[in-house]
N, C-alpha and C positions, 0 to 999 in steps of 0.2 A: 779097282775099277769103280764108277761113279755111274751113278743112272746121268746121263746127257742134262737134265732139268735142273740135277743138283753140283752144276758146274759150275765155280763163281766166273762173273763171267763169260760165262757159254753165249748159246747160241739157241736155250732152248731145249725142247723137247727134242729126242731125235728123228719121231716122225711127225707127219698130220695126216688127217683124213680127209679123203673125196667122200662126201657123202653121194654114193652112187642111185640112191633110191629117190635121192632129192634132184639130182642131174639130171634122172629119167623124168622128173617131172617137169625139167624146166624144157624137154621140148616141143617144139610146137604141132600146128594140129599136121603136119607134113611130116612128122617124124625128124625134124632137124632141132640144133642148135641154134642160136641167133650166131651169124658169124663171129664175132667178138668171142664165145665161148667156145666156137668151135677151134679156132685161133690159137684161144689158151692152152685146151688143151692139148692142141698136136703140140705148139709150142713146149712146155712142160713135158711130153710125152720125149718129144726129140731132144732135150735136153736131159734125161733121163732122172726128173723129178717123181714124174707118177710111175708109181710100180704096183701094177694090176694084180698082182700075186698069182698070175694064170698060169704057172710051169711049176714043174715037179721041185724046181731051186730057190722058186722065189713065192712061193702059197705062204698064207702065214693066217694066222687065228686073233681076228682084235677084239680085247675085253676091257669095254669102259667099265674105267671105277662103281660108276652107278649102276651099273648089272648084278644083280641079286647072288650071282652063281662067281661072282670078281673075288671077293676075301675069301673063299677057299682055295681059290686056283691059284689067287697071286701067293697065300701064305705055302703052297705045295711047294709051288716054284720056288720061292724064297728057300726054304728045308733043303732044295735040289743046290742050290747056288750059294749055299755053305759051304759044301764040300767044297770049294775052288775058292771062294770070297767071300769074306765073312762083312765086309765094308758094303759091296754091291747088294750080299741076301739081307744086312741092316735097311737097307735104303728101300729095298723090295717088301720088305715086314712093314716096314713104316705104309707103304703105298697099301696093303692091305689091310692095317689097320684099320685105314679108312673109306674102304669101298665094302661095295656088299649092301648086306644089312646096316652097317656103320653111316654107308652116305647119304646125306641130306635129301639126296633126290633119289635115292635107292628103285627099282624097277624091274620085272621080270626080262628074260632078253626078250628078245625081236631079233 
């Protein structure tokens, strides 16, 4: 197995993010969307692109590379995903290589 990004290729990453704190800033002084965002995202929504992580099957935990607390977690993980794939926990060791303390823009979380 191959992380999605290192697929020749691909398609990419196999997620993105909604930045939801930046969302909440872009509405107006009425508490809406401009239509056009509102739009998108039902759109997206009903297409089953956004996945809000809000039920017990679909929650999940996001740790950008640049988070301080990233290269220990990504290298755990990696140790975890040996046991099963030694090619996918390669790819996963490489990603924590370089986050953390390691990356350029390195930062405490938020």
């Amino acid at each position: 197995m191959k992380l999605d990004r290192n697929i020749p290729n691909g398609h990419g990453n196999k997620y993105g993010l909604i930045k939801n704190r930046r969302l909440a800033e872009l509405k107006g002084a009425d508490g809406r969307w401009a239509p056009h965002i509102e739009q998108a995202l039902m759109d997206l929504t009903r297409a089953g692109v956004i996945d809000l992580g809000d039920t017990p099957e679909t929650e999940f935990f996001v740790i950008r590379l640049k988070d301080r607390c990233a290269g220990a977690a990504l290298t755990s993980y990696a140790i975890m995903a040996n046991t099963f794939d030694q090619e996918y926990a390669a790819e996963v060791h490489e990603l924590a290589d370089r986050s953390g303390y390691s990356h350029p823009s390195c930062k405490k979380p938020d």
